[in-house]
N, C-alpha and C positions, 0 to 999 in steps of 0.2 A: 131265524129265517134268512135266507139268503133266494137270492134272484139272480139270474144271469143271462146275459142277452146274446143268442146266436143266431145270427143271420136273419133278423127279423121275427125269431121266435123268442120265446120266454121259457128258461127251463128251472123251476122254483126244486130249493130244498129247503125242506124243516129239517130242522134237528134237535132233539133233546138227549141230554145225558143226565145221568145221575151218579155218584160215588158216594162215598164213605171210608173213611182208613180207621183201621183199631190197629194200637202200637202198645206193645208190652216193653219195657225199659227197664236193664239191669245195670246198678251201677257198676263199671267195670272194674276198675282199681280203688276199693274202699280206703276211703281216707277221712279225716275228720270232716263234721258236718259245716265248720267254718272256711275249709276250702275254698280258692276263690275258683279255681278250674276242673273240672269235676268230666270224667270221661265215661257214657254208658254204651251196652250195645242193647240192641229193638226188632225187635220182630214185628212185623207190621203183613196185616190182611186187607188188603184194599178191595172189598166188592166192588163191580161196577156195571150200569147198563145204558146202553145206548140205543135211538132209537131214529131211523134216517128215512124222509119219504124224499120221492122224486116223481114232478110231473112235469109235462110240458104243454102248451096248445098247440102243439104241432098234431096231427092229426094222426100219422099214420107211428105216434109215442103211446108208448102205456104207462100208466103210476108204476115206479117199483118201490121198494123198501128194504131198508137192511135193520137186523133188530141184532141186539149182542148183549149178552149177559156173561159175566166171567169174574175172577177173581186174581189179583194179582199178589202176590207174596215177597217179602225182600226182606234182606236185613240193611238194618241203618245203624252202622255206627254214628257216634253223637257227642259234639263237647260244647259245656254251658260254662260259662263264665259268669261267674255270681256278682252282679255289679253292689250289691247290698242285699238282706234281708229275704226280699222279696221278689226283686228284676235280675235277670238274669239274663244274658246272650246265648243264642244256642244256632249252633254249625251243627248239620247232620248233612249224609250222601247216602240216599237210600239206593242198595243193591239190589236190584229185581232177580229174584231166582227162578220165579215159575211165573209163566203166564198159560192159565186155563179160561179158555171162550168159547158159547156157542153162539154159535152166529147162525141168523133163520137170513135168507135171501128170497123176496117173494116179487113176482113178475105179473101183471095183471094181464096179460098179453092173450088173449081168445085162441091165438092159434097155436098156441102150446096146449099139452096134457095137464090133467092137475099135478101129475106126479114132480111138472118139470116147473111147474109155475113156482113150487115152494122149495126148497135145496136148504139143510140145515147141515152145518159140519162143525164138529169138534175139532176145537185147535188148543196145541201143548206145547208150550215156547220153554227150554231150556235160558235161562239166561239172558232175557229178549233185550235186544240193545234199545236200552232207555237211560238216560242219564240225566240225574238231578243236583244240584248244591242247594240247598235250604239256608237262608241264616233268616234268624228272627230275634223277636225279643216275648219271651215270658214272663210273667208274674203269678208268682205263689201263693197258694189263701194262706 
């Protein structure tokens, strides 16, 4: 939730998101399992939806909403470093290749049509400029 003050009005937004990422991991260069440096590449599906309301007590404002479902795709190369057994360090930079969303935009506004109050469009991002570095630390069962 966020709030924010203009000129003596209040013009609030909610927001909720949601994701998830599934990543498939191949190891790239096979080498013995006691390796201490180990290098894979990943395919990764990131679903995701989001969901934006906007109001204001300004009088002559109406709610609007933006809603967005889509899925993002990328490959992540990836290197772990096997600290012992079980803990390992892990470097990945996942490269986004596709970005697919639909987005619903809805206007609560009376003196619009219904046709114009709701606007949904398909969008298709070749390569969408996003850029990650990831390092962590993992442990193995």
């Amino acid at each position: 939730n966020n709030g924010t003050t203009i000129s003596g009005s209040i013009l609030k937004k909610t927001q909720n998101k949601i994701a998830v990422r599934y990543e498939y991991d191949v190891l790239f260069f096979k080498k013995k399992t006691e390796a201490k440096l180990r290098s894979y590449l990943g395919l990764s599906v990131n679903p995701y939806f989001s969901n934006t309301q906007y109001s204001s007590n300004i009088p002559a404002s109406f709610p609007t909403s933006q809603s967005s479902f889509g899925a993002l795709i990328a490959v992540i190369p990836r290197l772990n470093y096997n600290i012992n057994e079980h803990w390992f360090l892990d470097l990945n930079i996942p490269v986004s290749i596709i970005d697919l969303n639909i987005v619903n935009d809805k206007a609560e506004n009376p003196q619009l049509t219904a046709e114009q109050r709701s606007i949904t469009t398909f969008n298709f991002a070749q390569m969408p400029s996003q850029f990650l570095v990831r390092f962590g630390l993992g442990f193995r069962v």
